[in-house]
KOLDODO-361083 format. One record per residue (C-alpha): residue number from 1; x, y, z. Coordinates in steps of 0.25 Angstrom, whole numbers, plus 5000, padded with zeros to 4 digits. Example, Ala and Ser with C-alpha at 12.3 -4.5 7.8 and 13.67 -1.06 7.14 Angstrom:
<recs>
+-----+------+------+------+
: pos :   px :   py :   pz :
+-----+------+------+------+
:   1 : 5049 : 4982 : 5031 :
:   2 : 5055 : 4996 : 5029 :
+-----+------+------+------+
</recs>
This chain:
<recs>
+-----+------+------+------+
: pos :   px :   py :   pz :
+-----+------+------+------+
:   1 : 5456 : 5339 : 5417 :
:   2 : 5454 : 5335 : 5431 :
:   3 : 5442 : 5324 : 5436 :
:   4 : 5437 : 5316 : 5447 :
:   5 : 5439 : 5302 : 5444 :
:   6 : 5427 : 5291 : 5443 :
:   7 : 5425 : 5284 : 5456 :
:   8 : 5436 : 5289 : 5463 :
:   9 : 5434 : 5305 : 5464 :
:  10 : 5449 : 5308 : 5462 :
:  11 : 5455 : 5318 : 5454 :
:  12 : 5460 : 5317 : 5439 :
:  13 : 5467 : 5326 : 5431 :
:  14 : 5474 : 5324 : 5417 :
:  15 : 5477 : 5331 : 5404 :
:  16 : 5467 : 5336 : 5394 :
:  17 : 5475 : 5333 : 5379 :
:  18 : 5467 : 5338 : 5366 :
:  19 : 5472 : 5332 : 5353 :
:  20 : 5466 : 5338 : 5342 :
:  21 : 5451 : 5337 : 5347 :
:  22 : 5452 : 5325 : 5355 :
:  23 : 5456 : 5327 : 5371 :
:  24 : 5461 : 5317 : 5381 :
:  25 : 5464 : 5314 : 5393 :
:  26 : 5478 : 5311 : 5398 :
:  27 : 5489 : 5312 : 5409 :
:  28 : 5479 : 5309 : 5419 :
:  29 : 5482 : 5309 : 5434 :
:  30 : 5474 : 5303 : 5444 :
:  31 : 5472 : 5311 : 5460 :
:  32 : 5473 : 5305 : 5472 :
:  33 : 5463 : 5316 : 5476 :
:  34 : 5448 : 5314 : 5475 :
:  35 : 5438 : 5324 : 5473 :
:  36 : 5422 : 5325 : 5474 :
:  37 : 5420 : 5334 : 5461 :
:  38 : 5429 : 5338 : 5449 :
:  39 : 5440 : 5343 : 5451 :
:  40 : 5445 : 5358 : 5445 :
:  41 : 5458 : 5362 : 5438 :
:  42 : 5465 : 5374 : 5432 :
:  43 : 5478 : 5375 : 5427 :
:  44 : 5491 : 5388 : 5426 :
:  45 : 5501 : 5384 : 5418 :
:  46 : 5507 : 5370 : 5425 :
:  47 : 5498 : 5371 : 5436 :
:  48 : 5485 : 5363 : 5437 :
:  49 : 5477 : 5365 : 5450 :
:  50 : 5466 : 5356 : 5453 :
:  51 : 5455 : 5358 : 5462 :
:  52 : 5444 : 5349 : 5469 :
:  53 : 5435 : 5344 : 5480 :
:  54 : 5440 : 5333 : 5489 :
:  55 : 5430 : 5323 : 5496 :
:  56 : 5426 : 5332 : 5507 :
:  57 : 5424 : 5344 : 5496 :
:  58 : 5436 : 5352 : 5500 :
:  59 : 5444 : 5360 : 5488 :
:  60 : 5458 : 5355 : 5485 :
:  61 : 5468 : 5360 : 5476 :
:  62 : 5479 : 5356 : 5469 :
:  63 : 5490 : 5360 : 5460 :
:  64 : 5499 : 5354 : 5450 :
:  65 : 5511 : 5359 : 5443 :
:  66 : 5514 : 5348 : 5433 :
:  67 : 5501 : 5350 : 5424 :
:  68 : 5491 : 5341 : 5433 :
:  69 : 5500 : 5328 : 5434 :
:  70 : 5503 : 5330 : 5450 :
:  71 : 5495 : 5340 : 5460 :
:  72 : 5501 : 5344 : 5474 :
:  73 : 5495 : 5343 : 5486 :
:  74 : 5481 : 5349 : 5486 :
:  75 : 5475 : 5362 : 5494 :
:  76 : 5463 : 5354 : 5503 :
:  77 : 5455 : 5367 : 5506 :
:  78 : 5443 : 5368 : 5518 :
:  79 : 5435 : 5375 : 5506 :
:  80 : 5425 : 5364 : 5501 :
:  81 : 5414 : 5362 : 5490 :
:  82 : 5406 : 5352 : 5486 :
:  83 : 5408 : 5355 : 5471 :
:  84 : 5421 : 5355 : 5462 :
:  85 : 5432 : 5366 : 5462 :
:  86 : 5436 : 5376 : 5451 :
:  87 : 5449 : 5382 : 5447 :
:  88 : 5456 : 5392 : 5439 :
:  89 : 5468 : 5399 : 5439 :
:  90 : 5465 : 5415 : 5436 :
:  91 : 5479 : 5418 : 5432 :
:  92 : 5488 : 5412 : 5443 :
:  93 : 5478 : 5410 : 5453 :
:  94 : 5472 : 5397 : 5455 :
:  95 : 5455 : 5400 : 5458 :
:  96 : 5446 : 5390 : 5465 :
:  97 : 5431 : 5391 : 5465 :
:  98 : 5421 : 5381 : 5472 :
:  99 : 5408 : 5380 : 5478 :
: 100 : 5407 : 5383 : 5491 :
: 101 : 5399 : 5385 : 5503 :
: 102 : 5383 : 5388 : 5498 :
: 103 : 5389 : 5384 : 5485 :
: 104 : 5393 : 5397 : 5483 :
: 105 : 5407 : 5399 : 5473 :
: 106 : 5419 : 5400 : 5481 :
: 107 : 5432 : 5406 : 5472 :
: 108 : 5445 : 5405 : 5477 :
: 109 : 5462 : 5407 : 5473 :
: 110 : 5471 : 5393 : 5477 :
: 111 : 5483 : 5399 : 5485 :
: 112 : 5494 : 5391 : 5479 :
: 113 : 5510 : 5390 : 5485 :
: 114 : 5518 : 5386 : 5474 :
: 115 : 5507 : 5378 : 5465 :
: 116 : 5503 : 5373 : 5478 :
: 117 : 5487 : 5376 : 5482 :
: 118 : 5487 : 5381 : 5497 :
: 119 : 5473 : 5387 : 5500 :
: 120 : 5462 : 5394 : 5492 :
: 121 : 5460 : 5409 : 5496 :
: 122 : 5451 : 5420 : 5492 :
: 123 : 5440 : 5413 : 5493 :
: 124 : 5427 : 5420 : 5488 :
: 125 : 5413 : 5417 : 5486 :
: 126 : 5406 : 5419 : 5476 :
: 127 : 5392 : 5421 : 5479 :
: 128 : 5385 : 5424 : 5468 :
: 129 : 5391 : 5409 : 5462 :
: 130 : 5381 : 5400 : 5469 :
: 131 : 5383 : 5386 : 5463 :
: 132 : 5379 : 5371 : 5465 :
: 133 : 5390 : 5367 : 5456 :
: 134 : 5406 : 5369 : 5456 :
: 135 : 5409 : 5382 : 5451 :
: 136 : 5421 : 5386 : 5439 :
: 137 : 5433 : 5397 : 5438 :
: 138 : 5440 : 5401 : 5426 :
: 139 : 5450 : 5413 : 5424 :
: 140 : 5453 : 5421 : 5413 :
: 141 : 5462 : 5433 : 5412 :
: 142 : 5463 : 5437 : 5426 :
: 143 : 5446 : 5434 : 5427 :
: 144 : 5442 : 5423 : 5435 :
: 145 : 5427 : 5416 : 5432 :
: 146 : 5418 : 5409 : 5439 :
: 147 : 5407 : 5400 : 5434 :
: 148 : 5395 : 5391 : 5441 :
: 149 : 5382 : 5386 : 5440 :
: 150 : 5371 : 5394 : 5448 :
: 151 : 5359 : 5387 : 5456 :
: 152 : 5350 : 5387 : 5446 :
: 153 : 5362 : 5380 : 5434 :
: 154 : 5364 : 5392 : 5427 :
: 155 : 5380 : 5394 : 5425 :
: 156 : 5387 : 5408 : 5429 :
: 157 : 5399 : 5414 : 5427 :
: 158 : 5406 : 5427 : 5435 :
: 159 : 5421 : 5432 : 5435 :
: 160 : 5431 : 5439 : 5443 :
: 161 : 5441 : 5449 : 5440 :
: 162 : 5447 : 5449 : 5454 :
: 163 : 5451 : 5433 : 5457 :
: 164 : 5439 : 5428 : 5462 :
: 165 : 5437 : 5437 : 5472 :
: 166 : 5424 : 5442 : 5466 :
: 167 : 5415 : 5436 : 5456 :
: 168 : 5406 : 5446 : 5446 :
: 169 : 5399 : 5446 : 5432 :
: 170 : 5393 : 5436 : 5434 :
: 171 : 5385 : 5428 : 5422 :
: 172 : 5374 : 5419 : 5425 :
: 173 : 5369 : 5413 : 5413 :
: 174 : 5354 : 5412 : 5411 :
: 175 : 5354 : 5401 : 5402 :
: 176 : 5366 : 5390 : 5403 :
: 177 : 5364 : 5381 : 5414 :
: 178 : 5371 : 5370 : 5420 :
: 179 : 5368 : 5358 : 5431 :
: 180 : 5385 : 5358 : 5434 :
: 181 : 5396 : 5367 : 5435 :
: 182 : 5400 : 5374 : 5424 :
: 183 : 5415 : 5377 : 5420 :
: 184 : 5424 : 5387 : 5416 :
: 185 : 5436 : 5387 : 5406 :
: 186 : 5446 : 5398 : 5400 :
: 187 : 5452 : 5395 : 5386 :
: 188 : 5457 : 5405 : 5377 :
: 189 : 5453 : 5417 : 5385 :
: 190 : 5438 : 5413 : 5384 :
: 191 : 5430 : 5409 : 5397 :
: 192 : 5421 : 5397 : 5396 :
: 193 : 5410 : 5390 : 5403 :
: 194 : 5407 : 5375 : 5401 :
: 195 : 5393 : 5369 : 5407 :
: 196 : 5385 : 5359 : 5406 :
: 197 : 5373 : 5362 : 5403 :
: 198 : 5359 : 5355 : 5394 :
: 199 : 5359 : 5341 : 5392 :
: 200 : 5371 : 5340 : 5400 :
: 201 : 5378 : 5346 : 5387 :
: 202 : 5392 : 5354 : 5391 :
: 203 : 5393 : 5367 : 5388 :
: 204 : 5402 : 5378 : 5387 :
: 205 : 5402 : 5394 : 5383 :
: 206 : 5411 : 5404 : 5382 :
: 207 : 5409 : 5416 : 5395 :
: 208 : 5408 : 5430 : 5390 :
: 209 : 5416 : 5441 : 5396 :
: 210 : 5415 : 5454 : 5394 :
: 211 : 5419 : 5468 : 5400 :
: 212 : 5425 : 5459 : 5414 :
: 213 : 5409 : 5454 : 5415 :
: 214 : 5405 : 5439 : 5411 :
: 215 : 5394 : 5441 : 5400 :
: 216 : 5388 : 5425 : 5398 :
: 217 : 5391 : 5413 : 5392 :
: 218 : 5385 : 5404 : 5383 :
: 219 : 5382 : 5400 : 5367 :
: 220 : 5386 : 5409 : 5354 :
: 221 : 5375 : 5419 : 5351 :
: 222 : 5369 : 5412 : 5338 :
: 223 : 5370 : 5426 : 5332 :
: 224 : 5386 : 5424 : 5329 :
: 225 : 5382 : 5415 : 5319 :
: 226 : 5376 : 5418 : 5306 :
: 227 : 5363 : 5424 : 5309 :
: 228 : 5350 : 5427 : 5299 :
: 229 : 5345 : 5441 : 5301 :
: 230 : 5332 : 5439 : 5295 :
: 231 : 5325 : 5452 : 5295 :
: 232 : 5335 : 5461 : 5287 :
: 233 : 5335 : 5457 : 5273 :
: 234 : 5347 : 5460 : 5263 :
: 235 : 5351 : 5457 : 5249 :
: 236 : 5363 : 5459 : 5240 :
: 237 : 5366 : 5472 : 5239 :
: 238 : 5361 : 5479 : 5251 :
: 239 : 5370 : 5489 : 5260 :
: 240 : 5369 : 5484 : 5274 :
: 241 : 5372 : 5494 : 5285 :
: 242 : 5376 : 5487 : 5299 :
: 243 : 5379 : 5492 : 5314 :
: 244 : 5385 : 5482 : 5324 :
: 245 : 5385 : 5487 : 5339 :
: 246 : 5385 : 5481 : 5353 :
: 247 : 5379 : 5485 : 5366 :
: 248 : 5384 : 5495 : 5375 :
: 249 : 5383 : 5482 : 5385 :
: 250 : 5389 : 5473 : 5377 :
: 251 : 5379 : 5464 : 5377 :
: 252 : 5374 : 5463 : 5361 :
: 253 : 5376 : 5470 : 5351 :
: 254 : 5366 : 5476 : 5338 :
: 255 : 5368 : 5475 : 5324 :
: 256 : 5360 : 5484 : 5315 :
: 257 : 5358 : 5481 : 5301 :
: 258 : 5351 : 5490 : 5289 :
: 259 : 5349 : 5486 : 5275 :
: 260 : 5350 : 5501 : 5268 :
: 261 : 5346 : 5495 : 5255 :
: 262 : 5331 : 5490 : 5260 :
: 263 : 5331 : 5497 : 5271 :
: 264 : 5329 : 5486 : 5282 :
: 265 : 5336 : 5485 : 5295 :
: 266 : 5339 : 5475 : 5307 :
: 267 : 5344 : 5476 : 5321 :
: 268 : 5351 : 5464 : 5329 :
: 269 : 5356 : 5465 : 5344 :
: 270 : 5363 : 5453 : 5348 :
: 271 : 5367 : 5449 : 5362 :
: 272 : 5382 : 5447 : 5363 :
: 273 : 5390 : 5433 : 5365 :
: 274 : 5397 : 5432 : 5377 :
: 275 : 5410 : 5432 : 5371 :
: 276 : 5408 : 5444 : 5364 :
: 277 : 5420 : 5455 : 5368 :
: 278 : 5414 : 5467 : 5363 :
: 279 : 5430 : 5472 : 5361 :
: 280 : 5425 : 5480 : 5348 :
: 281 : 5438 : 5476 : 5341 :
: 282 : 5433 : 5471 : 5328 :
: 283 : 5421 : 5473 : 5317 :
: 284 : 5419 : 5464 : 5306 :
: 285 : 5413 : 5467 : 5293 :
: 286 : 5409 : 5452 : 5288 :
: 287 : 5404 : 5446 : 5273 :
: 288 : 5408 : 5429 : 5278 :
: 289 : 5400 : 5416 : 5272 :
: 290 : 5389 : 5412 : 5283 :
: 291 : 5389 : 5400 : 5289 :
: 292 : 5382 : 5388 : 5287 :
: 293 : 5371 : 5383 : 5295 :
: 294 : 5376 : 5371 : 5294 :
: 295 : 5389 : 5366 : 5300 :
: 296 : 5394 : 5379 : 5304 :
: 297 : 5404 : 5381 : 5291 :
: 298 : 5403 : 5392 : 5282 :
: 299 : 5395 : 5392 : 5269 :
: 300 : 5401 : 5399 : 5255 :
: 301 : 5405 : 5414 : 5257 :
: 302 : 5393 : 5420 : 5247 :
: 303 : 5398 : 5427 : 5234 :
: 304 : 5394 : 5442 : 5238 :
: 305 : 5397 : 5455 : 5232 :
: 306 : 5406 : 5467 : 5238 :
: 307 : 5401 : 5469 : 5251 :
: 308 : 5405 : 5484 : 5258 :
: 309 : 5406 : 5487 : 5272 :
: 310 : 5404 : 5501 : 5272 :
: 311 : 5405 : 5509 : 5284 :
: 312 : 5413 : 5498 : 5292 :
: 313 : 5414 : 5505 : 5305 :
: 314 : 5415 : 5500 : 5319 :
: 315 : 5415 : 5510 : 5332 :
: 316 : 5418 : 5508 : 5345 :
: 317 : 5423 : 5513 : 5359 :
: 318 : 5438 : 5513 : 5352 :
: 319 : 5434 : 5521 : 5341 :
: 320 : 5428 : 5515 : 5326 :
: 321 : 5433 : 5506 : 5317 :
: 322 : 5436 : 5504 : 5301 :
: 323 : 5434 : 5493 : 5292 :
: 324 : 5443 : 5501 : 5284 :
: 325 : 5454 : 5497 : 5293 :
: 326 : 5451 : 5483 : 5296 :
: 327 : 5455 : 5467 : 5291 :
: 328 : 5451 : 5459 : 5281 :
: 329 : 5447 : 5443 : 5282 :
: 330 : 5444 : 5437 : 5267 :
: 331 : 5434 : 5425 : 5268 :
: 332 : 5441 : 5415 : 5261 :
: 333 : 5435 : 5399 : 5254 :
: 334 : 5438 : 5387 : 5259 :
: 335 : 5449 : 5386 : 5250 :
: 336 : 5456 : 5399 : 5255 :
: 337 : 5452 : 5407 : 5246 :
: 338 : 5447 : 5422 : 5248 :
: 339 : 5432 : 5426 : 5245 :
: 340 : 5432 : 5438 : 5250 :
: 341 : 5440 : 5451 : 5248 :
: 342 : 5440 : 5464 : 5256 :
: 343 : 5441 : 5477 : 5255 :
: 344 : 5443 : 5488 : 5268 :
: 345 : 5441 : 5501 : 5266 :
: 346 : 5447 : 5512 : 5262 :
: 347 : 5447 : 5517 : 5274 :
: 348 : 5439 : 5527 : 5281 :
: 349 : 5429 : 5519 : 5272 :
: 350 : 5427 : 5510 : 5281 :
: 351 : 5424 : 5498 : 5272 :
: 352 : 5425 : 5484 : 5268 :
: 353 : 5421 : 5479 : 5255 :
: 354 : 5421 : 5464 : 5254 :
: 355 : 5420 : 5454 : 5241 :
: 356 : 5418 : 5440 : 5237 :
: 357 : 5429 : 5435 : 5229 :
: 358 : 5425 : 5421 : 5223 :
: 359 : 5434 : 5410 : 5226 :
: 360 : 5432 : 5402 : 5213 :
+-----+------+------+------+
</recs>
């Protein structure tokens, strides 16, 4: 974590440690060098580079070796901006974005000699990001993002797959908005963007990305959650036919549901979250416990009779699929033991018979 210190605008940096669900703060070390804004950091294996404004707004950069304890001399470029830095490595490369000249995004790669920043080249503007705040980079898998917040304080997001040297698929969200910068993280393959945004409360979402375009960011669809669908009565007993498909633009998906005992029918088209991968790899046939309103915990798994999934089938560009041939998950108490048993097939049945086992 790198600051500017209270009073003083020089540069802190020191080591985030968590310990169960407690963090801190330690190894701290102390700059001679000052900045006006926040600083930026990123880090490649051992190496930690640090990037800032100095009092008379140029960039500087520095790199150290040892994990952020000492920096080497610093890159003083002519490239200036009134707002703070942002960096990322996208793979080895070291990337430098900033606001520049009509506040327009300016994108860049930090040549470095030996771990030793020399000069910032391939410098790009990117002129559809116009921003009155600092701007923010993050890489993964070879794709490097760049996020800021627009004129009007609505947040956007845009990628390249070519190092910075052109910027596309841009998102401009319509509804989360901000009054500062926003900012980007990568963990555990997934993209991120933090804000802060009503009532000066921070937030954060996970970006969509889908077939190389960025397709939003923001809250779970309430939908992934148990949902009551009120017009499509059922009682014990009735056979149930169901078809779940999705778009051809991948942007929802329908599910169509008919009761062939009474004869009713409902139809649900349901836009898709953003982290939706559309991969077509896995279909589920469920009987869970829901959840409870309350307290997000699960309430006691119904004693039902035998429930059959005929005509399990799934179809898709790579050909259909059998719940014949599939897996298995057993619900189980709280205790361990097993309250449900199943059945698959045989095949080409195409069949899944589940029943409650009581645990008592």
């Amino acid at each position: 974590m790198a600051w500017t210190g209270h009073g003083n605008n020089r540069l802190n940096i020191a080591t985030v440690t968590v310990n169960g669900t407690k963090t801190a703060l330690s190894g701290k070390v102390t700059l001679s060098l000052k900045s006006k804004k926040g600083p930026a950091l990123a880090m490649f294996g051992p190496l930690v580079a640090l990037a800032w404004i100095d009092q008379e707004s140029r960039l500087n950069v520095a790199m150290s070796q040892d994990v952020g304890h000492t920096f080497g001399p610093p890159l003083i470029s002519p490239l200036s901006s009134t707002e703070a830095p942002t960096l990322t490595f996208l793979n080895d490369q070291l990337m430098i974005g900033w606001k520049g000249a009509n506040n327009v995004v300016n994108v860049g790669t930090v040549q470095l000699n030996n771990g030793t920043p020399s000069n910032i080249i391939n410098v790009v503007a990117v002129p559809a990001a116009v921003t009155p705040s600092a701007p923010s980079l993050a890489a993964q898998e070879g794709t490097l993002f760049l996020s800021w917040r627009e004129k009007d304080d609505h947040l956007s997001v845009a990628m390249s797959v070519d190092g910075g040297q052109h910027f596309g698929s841009i998102f401009a969200s319509p509804i989360e908005r901000s009054p500062s910068a926003p900012f980007l993280a990568v963990n555990n393959g997934v993209l991120f963007i933090g804000w802060r945004g009503e009532h000066d409360h921070l937030d954060v979402a996970s970006v969509g990305v889908r077939n190389r375009a960025i397709v939003g960011f923001g809250p779970v669809p309430a939908y992934q959650f148990e949902t009551k669908i009120k017009n499509f009565p059922v009682t014990g007993g009735d056979e149930i036919v169901c078809s779940v498909s999705y778009l051809d633009d991948l942007s929802g998906g329908t599910i169509s549901l008919g009761n062939l005992t009474n004869g009713s029918s409902a139809s649900l088209t349901l836009a898709a979250p953003v982290m939706a991968e559309f991969a077509g790899s896995s279909i589920e046939w469920i009987m869970e416990r829901p959840t409870l309103a309350k307290g997000n915990q699960l309430d006691t798994l119904p004693k039902f009779g035998e429930v059959v999934f005929d005509n399990a089938i799934g179809c898709g560009a790579g050909g259909a699929g059998n719940a014949s041939n599939g897996g298995t998950l057993t619900i189980v108490d709280a205790n361990g033991n097993p309250e449900t048993s199943e059945v698959l097939g045989p095949a080409p049945l195409a069949q899944v018979t589940i029943n409650y086992i009581s645990s008592t």
